[in-house]
DRENLUM-533938 format. One record per residue: x, y, z of N, C-alpha, C, O in turn; residue in one letter. Coordinates in steps of 0.05 Angstrom, whole numbers, plus 32768, in hexadecimal, padded with zeros to 4 digits. Layout:
// residues N
((X,Y,Z),(X,Y,Z),(X,Y,Z),(X,Y,Z),A)
...
END
This chain:
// residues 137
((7FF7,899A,84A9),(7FDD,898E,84A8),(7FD2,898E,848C),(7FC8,897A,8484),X)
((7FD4,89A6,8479),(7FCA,89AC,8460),(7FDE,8993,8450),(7FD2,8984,8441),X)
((7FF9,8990,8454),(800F,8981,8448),(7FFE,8958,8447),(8003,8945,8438),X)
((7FF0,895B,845A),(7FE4,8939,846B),(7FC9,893C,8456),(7FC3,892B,8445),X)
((7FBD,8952,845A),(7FA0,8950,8453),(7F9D,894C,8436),(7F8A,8942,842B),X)
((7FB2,8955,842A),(7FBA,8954,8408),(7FC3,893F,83FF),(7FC0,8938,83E8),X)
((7FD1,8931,8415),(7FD5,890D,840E),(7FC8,88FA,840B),(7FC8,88E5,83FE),X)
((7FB8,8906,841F),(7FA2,88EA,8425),(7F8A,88F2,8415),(7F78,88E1,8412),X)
((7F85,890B,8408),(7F72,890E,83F4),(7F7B,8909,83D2),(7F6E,890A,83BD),X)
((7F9C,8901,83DA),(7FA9,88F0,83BB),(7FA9,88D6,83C3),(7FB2,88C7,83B1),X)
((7FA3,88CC,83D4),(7F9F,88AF,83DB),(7FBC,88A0,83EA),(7FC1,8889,83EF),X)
((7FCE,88BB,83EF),(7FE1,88B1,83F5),(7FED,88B0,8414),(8002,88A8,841D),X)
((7FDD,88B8,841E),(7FDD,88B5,843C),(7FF0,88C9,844B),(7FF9,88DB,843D),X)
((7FF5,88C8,845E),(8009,88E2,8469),(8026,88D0,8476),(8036,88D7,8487),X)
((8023,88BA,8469),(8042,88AC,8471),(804C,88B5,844D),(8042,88BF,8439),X)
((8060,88AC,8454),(8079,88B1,8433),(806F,889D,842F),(8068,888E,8441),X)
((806C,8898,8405),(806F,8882,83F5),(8089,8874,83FD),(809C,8882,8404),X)
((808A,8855,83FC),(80A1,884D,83FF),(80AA,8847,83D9),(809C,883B,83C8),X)
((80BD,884F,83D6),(80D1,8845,83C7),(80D5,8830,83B1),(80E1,881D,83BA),X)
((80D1,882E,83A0),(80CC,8814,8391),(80E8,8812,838C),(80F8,8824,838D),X)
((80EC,87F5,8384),(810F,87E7,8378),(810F,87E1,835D),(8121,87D7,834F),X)
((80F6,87E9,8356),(80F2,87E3,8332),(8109,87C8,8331),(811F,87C5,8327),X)
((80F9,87B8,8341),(810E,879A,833C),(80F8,8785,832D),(80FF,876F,8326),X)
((80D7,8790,8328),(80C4,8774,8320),(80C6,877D,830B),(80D7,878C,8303),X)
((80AA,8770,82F7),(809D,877C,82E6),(8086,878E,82E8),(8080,87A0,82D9),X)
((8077,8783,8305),(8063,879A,830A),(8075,87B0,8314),(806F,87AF,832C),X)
((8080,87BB,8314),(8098,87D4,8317),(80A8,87DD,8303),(80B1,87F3,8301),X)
((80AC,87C6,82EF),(80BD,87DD,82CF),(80A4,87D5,82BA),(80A6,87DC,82A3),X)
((808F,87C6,82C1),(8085,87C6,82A2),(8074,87E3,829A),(8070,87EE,8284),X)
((806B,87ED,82BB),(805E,8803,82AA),(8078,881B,829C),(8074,8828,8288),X)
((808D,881B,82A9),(809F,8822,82A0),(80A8,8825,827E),(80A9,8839,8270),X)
((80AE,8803,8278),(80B7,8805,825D),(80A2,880F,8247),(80A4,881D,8232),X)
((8087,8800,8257),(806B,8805,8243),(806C,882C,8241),(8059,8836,8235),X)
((8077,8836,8247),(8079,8858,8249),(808B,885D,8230),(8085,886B,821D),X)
((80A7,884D,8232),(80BA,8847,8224),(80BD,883E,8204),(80CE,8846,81F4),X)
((80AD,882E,8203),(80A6,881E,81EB),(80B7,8824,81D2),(80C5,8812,81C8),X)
((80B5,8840,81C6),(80B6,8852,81B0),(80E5,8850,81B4),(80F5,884F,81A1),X)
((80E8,884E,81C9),(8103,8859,81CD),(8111,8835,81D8),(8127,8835,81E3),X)
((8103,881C,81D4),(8115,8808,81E0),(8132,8802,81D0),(8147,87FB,81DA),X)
((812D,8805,81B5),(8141,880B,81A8),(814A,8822,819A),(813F,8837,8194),X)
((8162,8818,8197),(8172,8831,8181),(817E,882B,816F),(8182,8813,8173),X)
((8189,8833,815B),(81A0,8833,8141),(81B1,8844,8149),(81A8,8859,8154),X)
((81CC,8841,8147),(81DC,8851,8143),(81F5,884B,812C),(8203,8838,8131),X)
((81F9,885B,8115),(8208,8857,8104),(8229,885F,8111),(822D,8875,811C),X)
((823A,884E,810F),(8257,8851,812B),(826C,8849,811D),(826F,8830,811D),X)
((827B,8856,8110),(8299,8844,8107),(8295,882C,80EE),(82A1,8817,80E9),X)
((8280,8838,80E0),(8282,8821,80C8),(826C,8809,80DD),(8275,87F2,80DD),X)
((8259,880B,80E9),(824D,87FC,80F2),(8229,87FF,80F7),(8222,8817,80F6),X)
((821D,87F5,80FA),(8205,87F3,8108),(8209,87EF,8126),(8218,87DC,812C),X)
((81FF,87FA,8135),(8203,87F9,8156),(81DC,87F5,8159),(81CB,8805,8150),X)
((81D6,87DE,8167),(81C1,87DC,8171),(81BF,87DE,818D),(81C5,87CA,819B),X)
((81B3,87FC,819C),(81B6,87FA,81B4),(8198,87F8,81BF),(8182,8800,81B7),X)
((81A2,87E6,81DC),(8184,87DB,81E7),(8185,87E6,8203),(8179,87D8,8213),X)
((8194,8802,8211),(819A,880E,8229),(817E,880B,8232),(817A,87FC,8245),X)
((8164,881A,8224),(8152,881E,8233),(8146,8804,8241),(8145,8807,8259),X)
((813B,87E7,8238),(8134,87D7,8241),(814B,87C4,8254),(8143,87B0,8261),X)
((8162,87CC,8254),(8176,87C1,8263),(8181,87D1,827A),(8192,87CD,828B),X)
((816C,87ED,8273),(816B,87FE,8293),(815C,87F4,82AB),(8164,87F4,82C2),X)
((8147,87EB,82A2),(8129,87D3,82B0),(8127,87BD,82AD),(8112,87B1,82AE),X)
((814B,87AC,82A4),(8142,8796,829F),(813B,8781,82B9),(8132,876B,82B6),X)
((8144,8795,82DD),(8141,8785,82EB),(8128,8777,82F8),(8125,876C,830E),X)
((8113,877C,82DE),(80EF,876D,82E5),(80EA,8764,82CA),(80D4,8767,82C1),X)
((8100,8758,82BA),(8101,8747,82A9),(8114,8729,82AB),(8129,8722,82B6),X)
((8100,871C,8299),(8119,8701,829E),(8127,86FE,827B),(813D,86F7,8275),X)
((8115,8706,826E),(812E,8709,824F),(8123,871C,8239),(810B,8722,8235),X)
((8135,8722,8230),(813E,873D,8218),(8139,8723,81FB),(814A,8712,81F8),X)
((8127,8724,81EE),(812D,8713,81CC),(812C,872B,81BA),(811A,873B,81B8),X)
((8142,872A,81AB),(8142,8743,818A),(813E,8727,8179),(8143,8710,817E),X)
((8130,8739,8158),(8138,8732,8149),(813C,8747,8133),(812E,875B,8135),X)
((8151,8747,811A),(815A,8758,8103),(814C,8758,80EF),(814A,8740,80E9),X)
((813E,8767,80DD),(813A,876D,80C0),(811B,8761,80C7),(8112,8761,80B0),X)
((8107,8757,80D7),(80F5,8747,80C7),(80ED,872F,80D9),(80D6,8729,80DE),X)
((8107,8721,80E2),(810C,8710,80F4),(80FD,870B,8111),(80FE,871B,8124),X)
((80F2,86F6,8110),(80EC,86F4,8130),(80EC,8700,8140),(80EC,8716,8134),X)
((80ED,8709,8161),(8102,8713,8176),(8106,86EF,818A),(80F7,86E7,819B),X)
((811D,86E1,8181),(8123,86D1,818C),(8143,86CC,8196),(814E,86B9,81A1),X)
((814C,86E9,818B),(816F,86DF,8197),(816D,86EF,81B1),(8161,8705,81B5),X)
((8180,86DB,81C9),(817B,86EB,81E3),(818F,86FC,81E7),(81A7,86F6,81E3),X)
((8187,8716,81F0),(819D,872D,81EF),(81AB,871F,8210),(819E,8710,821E),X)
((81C4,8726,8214),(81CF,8721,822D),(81C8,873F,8236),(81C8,8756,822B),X)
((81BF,8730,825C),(81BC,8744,8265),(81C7,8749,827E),(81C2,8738,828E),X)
((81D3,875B,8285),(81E8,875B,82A2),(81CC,875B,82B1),(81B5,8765,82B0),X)
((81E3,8746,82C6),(81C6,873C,82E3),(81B7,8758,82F6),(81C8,8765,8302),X)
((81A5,875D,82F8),(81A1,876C,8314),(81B0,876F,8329),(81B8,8759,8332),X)
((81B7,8780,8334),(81C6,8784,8348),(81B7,878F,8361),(81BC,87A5,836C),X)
((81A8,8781,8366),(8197,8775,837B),(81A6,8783,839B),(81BE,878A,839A),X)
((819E,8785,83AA),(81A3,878A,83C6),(81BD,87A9,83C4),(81CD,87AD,83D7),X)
((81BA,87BD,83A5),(81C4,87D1,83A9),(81B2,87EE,83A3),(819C,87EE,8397),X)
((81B9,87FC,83A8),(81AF,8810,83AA),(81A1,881F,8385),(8192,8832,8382),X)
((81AA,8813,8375),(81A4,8813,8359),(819F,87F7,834F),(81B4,87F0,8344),X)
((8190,87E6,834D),(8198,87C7,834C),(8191,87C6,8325),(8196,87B2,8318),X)
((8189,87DA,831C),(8186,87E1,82FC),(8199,87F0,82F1),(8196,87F3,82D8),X)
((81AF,87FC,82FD),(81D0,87FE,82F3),(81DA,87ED,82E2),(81E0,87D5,82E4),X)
((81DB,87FE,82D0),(81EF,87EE,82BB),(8209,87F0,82BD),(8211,8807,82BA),X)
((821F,87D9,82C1),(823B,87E7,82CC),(8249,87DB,82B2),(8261,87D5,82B5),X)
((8241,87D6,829B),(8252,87CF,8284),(825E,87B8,8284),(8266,87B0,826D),X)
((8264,87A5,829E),(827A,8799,82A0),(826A,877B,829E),(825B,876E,82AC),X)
((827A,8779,8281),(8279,8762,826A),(825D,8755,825E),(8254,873F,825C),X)
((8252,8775,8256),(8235,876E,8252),(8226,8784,823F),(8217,8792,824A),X)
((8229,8786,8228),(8223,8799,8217),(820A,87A6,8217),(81F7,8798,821B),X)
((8205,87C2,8211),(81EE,87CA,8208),(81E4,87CC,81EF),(81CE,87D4,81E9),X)
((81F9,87C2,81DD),(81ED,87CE,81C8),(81FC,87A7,81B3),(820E,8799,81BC),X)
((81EE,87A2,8199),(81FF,8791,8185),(8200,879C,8175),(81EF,87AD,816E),X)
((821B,8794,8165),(8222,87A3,814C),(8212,8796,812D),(8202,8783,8131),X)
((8215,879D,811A),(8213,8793,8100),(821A,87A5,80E6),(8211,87BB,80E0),X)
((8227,879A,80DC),(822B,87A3,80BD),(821A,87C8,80BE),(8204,87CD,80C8),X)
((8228,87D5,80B3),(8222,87F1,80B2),(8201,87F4,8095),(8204,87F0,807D),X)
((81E3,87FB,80A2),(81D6,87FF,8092),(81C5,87DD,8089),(81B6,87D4,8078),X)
((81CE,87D7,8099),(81C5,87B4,809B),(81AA,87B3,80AB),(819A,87A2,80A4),X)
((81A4,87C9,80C3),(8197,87BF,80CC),(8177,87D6,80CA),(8171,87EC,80D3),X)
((816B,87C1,80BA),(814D,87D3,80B5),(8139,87DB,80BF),(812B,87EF,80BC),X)
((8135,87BD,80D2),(811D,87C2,80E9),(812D,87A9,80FD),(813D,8797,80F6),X)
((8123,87AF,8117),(8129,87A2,812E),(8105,879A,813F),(80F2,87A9,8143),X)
((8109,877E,8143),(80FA,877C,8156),(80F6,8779,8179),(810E,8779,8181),X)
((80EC,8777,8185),(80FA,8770,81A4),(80D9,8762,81B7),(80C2,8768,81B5),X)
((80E6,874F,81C6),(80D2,8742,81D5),(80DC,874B,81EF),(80F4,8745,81F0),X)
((80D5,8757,8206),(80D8,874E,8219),(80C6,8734,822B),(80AE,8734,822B),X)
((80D6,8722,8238),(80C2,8711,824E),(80CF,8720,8269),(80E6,8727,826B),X)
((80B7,8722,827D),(80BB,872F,8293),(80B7,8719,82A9),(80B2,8701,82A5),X)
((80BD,8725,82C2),(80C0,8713,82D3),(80A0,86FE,82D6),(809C,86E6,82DB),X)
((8093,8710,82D3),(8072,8704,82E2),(8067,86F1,82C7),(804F,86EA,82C7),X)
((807D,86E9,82AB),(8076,86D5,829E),(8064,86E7,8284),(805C,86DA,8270),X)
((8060,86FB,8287),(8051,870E,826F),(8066,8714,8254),(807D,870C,8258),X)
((8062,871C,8244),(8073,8727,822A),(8063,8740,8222),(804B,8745,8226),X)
((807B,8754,8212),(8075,8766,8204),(8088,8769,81E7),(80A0,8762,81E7),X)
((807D,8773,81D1),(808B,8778,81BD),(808D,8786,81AD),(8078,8791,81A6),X)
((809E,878C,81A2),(8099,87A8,8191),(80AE,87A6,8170),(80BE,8794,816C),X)
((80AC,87B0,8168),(80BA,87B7,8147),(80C0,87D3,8144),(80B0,87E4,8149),X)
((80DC,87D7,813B),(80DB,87EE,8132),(80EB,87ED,8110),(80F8,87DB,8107),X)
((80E5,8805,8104),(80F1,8806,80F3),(810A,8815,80F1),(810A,882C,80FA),X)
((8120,880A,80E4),(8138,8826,80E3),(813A,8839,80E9),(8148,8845,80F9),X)
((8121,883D,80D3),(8120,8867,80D6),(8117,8873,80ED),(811C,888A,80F5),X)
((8107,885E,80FC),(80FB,886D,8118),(810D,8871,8130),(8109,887F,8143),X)
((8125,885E,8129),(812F,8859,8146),(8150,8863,8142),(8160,8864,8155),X)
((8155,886B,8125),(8171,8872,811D),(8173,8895,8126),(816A,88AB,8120),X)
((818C,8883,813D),(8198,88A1,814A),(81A8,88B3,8130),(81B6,88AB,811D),X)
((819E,88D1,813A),(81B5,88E3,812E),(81CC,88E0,812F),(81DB,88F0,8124),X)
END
């Protein structure tokens, strides 16, 4: 009874929350907007620049496109993004298969990155980072 009376005085009633599929945008945007600071990364790899975009391609299933741009540049090139996998039990799994997280460039080439997301419900968000903020150890 104390377990009911504590629910419904959080507004949450004494049935279970159901479940979200973090499949829209009203379901990952408050998500990424938490995220912001971490959508990208640098990683220096084998004589390379590695630009990885895992975090926004974790939630990309309540988006409709990923735009970067390098040094300064726009965000207008569209990152490829493996489809949702819809009707499974993770439908925001990333299974690797033929769909990168990350693009390469020239080692020390890359100074600042920008990124647009468009989400499903037709909204945008964007952000800039610089090198130094987002270059992994």
């Amino acid at each position: 009874m104390r377990l009911a009376m504590a629910l419904i005085c959080l507004g949450l009633g004494a049935t279970p929350v159901a479940a979200q599929n973090f499949t829209t945008a009203a379901e990952v945007k408050p998500i990424l907007g938490m995220q912001k600071d971490r959508w990208v990364a640098v990683r220096e790899f084998d004589g390379q620049d590695l630009v990885y975009f895992t975090a926004v391609l974790s939630w990309r299933c309540g988006l409709d496109g990923i735009f970067y741009g390098l040094n300064g540049a726009a965000p207008e090139v569209a990152l490829d993004m493996e489809p949702c996998h819809e009707g499974t039990p993770a439908p925001n799994a990333l299974t690797g298969e033929g769909h990168e997280i990350y693009i390469t460039a020239p080692l020390g080439s890359v100074e600042s990155i920008s990124l647009r997301l468009v989400f499903d419900d037709g909204t945008t968000e964007e952000g800039r980072w610089d090198r130094a903020a987002v270059l992994m150890p």
